[in-house]
C-alpha positions as CSV (number, residue, x, y, z in Angstrom):
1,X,-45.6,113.9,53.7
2,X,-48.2,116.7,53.2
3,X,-48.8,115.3,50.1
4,X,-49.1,112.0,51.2
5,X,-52.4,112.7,53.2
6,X,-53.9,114.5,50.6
7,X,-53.5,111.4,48.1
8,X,-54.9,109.4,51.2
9,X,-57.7,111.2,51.7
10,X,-58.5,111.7,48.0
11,X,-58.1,108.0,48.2
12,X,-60.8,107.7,50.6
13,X,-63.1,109.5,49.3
14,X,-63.3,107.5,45.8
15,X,-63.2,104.3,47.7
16,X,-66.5,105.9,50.0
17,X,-68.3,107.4,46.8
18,X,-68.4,104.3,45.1
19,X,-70.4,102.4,47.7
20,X,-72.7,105.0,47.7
21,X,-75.5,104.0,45.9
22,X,-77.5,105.9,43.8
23,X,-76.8,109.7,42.8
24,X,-80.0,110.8,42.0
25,X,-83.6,109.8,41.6
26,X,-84.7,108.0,38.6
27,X,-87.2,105.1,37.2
28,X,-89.9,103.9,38.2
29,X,-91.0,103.6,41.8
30,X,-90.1,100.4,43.7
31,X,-93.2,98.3,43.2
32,X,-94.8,99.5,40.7
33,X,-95.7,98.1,37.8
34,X,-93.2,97.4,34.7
35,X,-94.6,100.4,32.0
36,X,-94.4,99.2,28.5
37,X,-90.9,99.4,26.6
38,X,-91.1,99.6,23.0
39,X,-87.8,99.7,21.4
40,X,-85.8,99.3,18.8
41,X,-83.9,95.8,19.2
42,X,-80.2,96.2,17.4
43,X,-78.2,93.3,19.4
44,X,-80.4,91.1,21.5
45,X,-83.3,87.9,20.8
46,X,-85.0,90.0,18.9
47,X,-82.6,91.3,17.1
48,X,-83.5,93.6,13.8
49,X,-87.3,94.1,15.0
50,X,-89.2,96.8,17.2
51,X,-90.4,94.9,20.2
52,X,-92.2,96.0,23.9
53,X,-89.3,94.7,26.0
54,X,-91.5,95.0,29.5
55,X,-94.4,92.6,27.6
56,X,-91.7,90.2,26.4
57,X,-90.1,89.5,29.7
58,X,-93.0,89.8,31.4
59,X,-92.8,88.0,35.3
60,X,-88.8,87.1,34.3
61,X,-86.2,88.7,36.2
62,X,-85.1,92.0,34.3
63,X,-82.3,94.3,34.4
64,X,-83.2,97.8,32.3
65,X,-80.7,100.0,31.6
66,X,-81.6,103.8,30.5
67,X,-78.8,106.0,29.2
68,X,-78.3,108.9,27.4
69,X,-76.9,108.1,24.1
70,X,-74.1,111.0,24.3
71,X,-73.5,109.7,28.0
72,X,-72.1,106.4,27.1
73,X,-68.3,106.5,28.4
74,X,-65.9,104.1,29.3
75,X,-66.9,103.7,33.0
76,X,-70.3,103.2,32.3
77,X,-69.0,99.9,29.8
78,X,-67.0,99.3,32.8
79,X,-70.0,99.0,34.8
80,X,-72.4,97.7,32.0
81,X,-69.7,95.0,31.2
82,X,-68.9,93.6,34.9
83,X,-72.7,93.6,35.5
84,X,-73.1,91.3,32.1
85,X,-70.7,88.9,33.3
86,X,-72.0,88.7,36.5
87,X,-75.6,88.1,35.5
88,X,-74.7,85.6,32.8
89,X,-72.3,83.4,35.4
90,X,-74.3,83.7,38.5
91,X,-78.2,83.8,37.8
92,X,-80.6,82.0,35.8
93,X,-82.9,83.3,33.2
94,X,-82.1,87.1,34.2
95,X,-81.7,89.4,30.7
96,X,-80.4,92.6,30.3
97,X,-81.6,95.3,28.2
98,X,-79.8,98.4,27.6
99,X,-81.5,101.3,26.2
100,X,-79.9,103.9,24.3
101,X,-81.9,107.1,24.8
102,X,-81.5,108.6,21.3
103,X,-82.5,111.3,18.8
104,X,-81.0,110.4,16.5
105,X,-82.4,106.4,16.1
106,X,-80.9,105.8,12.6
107,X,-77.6,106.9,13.9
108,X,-77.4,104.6,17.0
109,X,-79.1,101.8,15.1
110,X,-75.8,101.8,13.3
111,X,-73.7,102.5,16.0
112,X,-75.2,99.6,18.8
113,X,-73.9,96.4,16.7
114,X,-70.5,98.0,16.5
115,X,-70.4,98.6,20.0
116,X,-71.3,94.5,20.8
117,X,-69.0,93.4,18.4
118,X,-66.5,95.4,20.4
119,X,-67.5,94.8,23.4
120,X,-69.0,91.3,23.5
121,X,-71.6,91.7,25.9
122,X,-72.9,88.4,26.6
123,X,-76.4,89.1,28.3
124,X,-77.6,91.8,27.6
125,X,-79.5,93.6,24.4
126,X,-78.4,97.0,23.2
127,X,-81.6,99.1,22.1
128,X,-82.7,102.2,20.6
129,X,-85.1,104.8,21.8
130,X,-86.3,107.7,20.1
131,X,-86.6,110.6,22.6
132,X,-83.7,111.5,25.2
133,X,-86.5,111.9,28.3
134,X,-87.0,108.2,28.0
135,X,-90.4,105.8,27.1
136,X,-93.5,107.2,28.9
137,X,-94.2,106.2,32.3
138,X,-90.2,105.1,32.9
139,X,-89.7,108.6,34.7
140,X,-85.9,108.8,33.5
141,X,-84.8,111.6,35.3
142,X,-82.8,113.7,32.4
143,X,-79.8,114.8,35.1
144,X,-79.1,111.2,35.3
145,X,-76.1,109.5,33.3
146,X,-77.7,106.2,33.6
147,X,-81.2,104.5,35.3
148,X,-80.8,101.2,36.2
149,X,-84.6,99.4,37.0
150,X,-84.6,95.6,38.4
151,X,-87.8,93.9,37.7
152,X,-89.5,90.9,38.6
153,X,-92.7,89.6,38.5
154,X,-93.9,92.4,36.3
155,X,-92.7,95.0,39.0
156,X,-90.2,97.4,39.9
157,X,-87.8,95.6,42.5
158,X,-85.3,98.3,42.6
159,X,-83.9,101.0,41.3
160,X,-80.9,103.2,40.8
161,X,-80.0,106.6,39.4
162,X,-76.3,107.7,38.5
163,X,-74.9,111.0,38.2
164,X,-71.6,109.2,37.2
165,X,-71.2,105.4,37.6
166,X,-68.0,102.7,37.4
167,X,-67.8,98.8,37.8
168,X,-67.9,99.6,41.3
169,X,-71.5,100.1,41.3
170,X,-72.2,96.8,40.4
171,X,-72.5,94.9,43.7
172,X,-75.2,97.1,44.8
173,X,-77.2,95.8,41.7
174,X,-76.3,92.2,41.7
175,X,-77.6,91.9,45.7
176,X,-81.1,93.8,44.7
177,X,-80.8,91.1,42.0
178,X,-79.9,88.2,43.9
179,X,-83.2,89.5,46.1
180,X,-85.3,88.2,42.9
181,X,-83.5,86.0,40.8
182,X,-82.6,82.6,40.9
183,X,-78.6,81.3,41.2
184,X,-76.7,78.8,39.2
Protein backbone atom coordinates (compact mmCIF):
# COMPACT_ATOMS: atom_id res chain seq x y z
CA UNK A 1 0.00 0.00 0.00
CA UNK A 2 2.78 2.29 1.25
CA UNK A 3 4.37 1.69 -1.72
CA UNK A 4 1.60 2.22 -3.82
CA UNK A 5 1.43 6.11 -2.97
CA UNK A 6 4.83 6.65 -3.39
CA UNK A 7 4.68 5.24 -7.15
CA UNK A 8 1.56 7.55 -7.32
CA UNK A 9 2.98 10.45 -6.30
CA UNK A 10 6.27 9.88 -8.20
CA UNK A 11 3.77 9.43 -10.95
CA UNK A 12 2.45 12.71 -10.51
CA UNK A 13 5.17 14.52 -10.39
CA UNK A 14 6.58 13.33 -13.93
CA UNK A 15 3.17 13.86 -15.42
CA UNK A 16 3.36 17.72 -13.70
CA UNK A 17 7.07 18.40 -14.74
CA UNK A 18 6.52 17.71 -18.17
CA UNK A 19 3.97 20.42 -18.69
CA UNK A 20 6.11 22.65 -17.25
CA UNK A 21 7.54 24.63 -19.72
CA UNK A 22 10.85 25.77 -19.85
CA UNK A 23 13.68 24.96 -17.26
CA UNK A 24 15.80 27.73 -17.62
CA UNK A 25 16.48 30.81 -19.57
CA UNK A 26 17.92 30.72 -22.94
CA UNK A 27 17.85 32.39 -26.65
CA UNK A 28 17.03 35.31 -27.73
CA UNK A 29 14.48 37.58 -26.22
CA UNK A 30 10.91 37.31 -27.45
CA UNK A 31 10.75 39.94 -30.17
CA UNK A 32 13.83 40.50 -31.02
CA UNK A 33 15.31 40.25 -33.94
CA UNK A 34 16.57 36.82 -35.59
CA UNK A 35 20.79 37.28 -35.10
CA UNK A 36 22.67 35.77 -37.93
CA UNK A 37 23.26 31.89 -37.96
CA UNK A 38 26.13 30.75 -39.91
CA UNK A 39 26.52 27.13 -39.84
CA UNK A 40 27.72 24.26 -41.16
CA UNK A 41 24.81 22.52 -43.22
CA UNK A 42 25.41 18.41 -42.99
CA UNK A 43 21.64 17.10 -43.66
CA UNK A 44 19.26 19.86 -44.75
CA UNK A 45 18.63 22.22 -48.37
CA UNK A 46 21.73 23.15 -48.22
CA UNK A 47 23.27 20.36 -47.56
CA UNK A 48 27.36 20.14 -47.84
CA UNK A 49 27.74 24.06 -47.69
CA UNK A 50 28.27 26.80 -44.87
CA UNK A 51 25.16 28.89 -44.99
CA UNK A 52 23.54 31.94 -42.50
CA UNK A 53 20.43 29.98 -41.67
CA UNK A 54 18.62 33.24 -39.96
CA UNK A 55 19.30 35.19 -43.62
CA UNK A 56 18.06 32.13 -45.55
CA UNK A 57 14.67 31.76 -43.84
CA UNK A 58 14.40 35.13 -43.39
CA UNK A 59 10.31 36.22 -42.66
CA UNK A 60 9.50 32.15 -42.93
CA UNK A 61 8.37 30.44 -39.89
CA UNK A 62 11.48 28.90 -38.10
CA UNK A 63 12.10 26.40 -35.48
CA UNK A 64 16.03 26.61 -34.09
CA UNK A 65 17.24 24.16 -32.20
CA UNK A 66 20.63 24.78 -30.03
CA UNK A 67 22.22 21.76 -28.30
CA UNK A 68 25.24 20.79 -26.83
CA UNK A 69 26.81 18.28 -29.04
CA UNK A 70 27.71 15.87 -25.90
CA UNK A 71 23.99 16.53 -24.66
CA UNK A 72 22.24 14.80 -27.43
CA UNK A 73 20.38 11.70 -25.68
CA UNK A 74 17.59 9.73 -26.50
CA UNK A 75 14.83 11.89 -25.01
CA UNK A 76 15.97 14.79 -26.61
CA UNK A 77 15.46 12.64 -30.28
CA UNK A 78 12.33 11.81 -28.57
CA UNK A 79 11.45 15.31 -28.49
CA UNK A 80 13.33 16.44 -31.66
CA UNK A 81 11.57 13.51 -33.57
CA UNK A 82 7.81 14.10 -32.46
CA UNK A 83 8.30 17.84 -33.01
CA UNK A 84 9.56 16.87 -36.83
CA UNK A 85 6.58 14.93 -37.45
CA UNK A 86 4.41 17.30 -36.17
CA UNK A 87 5.78 20.30 -38.15
CA UNK A 88 6.03 18.33 -41.36
CA UNK A 89 2.08 16.98 -41.10
CA UNK A 90 0.44 19.99 -39.59
CA UNK A 91 2.11 23.34 -40.88
CA UNK A 92 3.10 24.75 -44.10
CA UNK A 93 6.44 26.11 -45.00
CA UNK A 94 7.79 25.86 -41.30
CA UNK A 95 11.68 24.27 -41.30
CA UNK A 96 13.61 23.11 -38.66
CA UNK A 97 17.10 23.59 -37.99
CA UNK A 98 19.08 21.84 -35.42
CA UNK A 99 22.31 23.04 -34.39
CA UNK A 100 24.89 20.96 -32.93
CA UNK A 101 26.95 23.08 -30.67
CA UNK A 102 30.36 21.55 -31.31
CA UNK A 103 34.20 21.74 -30.83
CA UNK A 104 34.96 19.48 -32.46
CA UNK A 105 33.19 20.49 -36.10
CA UNK A 106 35.07 17.81 -38.15
CA UNK A 107 33.89 15.19 -35.83
CA UNK A 108 30.11 16.06 -35.83
CA UNK A 109 30.25 16.85 -39.48
CA UNK A 110 30.79 13.11 -39.68
CA UNK A 111 28.59 12.12 -37.10
CA UNK A 112 25.12 14.39 -38.25
CA UNK A 113 24.39 12.28 -41.62
CA UNK A 114 24.65 9.20 -39.56
CA UNK A 115 22.32 10.29 -37.12
CA UNK A 116 19.50 11.34 -40.15
CA UNK A 117 20.06 8.18 -41.79
CA UNK A 118 19.10 6.72 -38.43
CA UNK A 119 16.72 8.64 -37.55
CA UNK A 120 14.94 9.96 -40.63
CA UNK A 121 14.11 13.27 -39.62
CA UNK A 122 11.83 14.58 -42.17
CA UNK A 123 11.94 18.54 -41.51
CA UNK A 124 14.44 19.44 -40.06
CA UNK A 125 18.42 20.23 -40.91
CA UNK A 126 21.09 18.87 -38.67
CA UNK A 127 24.03 21.54 -38.44
CA UNK A 128 27.29 22.15 -37.03
CA UNK A 129 28.63 24.99 -34.93
CA UNK A 130 31.96 25.53 -33.86
CA UNK A 131 32.00 26.92 -30.22
CA UNK A 132 29.82 25.18 -27.37
CA UNK A 133 28.49 28.83 -25.98
CA UNK A 134 26.55 29.12 -29.26
CA UNK A 135 26.67 31.85 -32.53
CA UNK A 136 26.99 35.47 -31.12
CA UNK A 137 23.98 37.24 -30.25
CA UNK A 138 21.86 33.68 -29.80
CA UNK A 139 22.50 34.01 -25.83
CA UNK A 140 22.58 30.03 -25.42
CA UNK A 141 22.64 29.82 -21.97
CA UNK A 142 25.48 26.96 -21.37
CA UNK A 143 23.40 25.25 -18.23
CA UNK A 144 20.89 24.49 -20.88
CA UNK A 145 20.58 20.90 -22.50
CA UNK A 146 18.73 22.29 -25.42
CA UNK A 147 17.31 26.12 -26.62
CA UNK A 148 14.57 25.98 -28.63
CA UNK A 149 13.87 29.72 -30.64
CA UNK A 150 10.48 30.04 -32.77
CA UNK A 151 10.74 32.69 -35.36
CA UNK A 152 8.72 34.45 -37.68
CA UNK A 153 8.88 37.41 -39.61
CA UNK A 154 12.55 37.80 -38.84
CA UNK A 155 11.81 37.80 -35.02
CA UNK A 156 11.86 35.87 -31.96
CA UNK A 157 8.20 34.55 -31.36
CA UNK A 158 9.10 32.31 -28.52
CA UNK A 159 11.42 30.68 -26.76
CA UNK A 160 12.40 27.74 -24.53
CA UNK A 161 15.24 26.63 -22.40
CA UNK A 162 15.61 22.83 -21.13
CA UNK A 163 17.48 21.60 -18.37
CA UNK A 164 16.27 18.11 -19.43
CA UNK A 165 13.52 17.71 -22.12
CA UNK A 166 11.20 14.47 -23.62
CA UNK A 167 8.46 14.30 -26.42
CA UNK A 168 6.34 15.73 -23.86
CA UNK A 169 7.64 19.08 -24.35
CA UNK A 170 6.51 19.28 -27.65
CA UNK A 171 2.93 20.65 -27.40
CA UNK A 172 4.11 23.62 -25.68
CA UNK A 173 6.21 24.35 -28.98
CA UNK A 174 3.77 23.35 -31.56
CA UNK A 175 0.96 25.98 -29.96
CA UNK A 176 3.75 28.98 -29.87
CA UNK A 177 4.05 27.56 -33.42
CA UNK A 178 0.63 27.30 -34.41
CA UNK A 179 0.60 31.22 -33.04
CA UNK A 180 2.74 32.01 -36.38
CA UNK A 181 2.54 29.43 -38.80
CA UNK A 182 0.16 28.52 -41.19
CA UNK A 183 -1.87 24.83 -41.05
CA UNK A 184 -2.43 22.26 -43.72
Amino acid sequence: MYTRAILTLLAAVVVLGGARGSDVESGPEKGAKVPALKVYDCTGENKDKAVDYAGLRKDKVTVYLLLPADKFSRPMNRFMKTLDGKVSKDFEDVYLVAVWLTDDEEKTKELLPKVQTSVGYEATALTAFKGKEGPKGWDVNTDAHLTVVVAAGGKVAARFGYNSVNETEVPAVVKAISKVAKKK
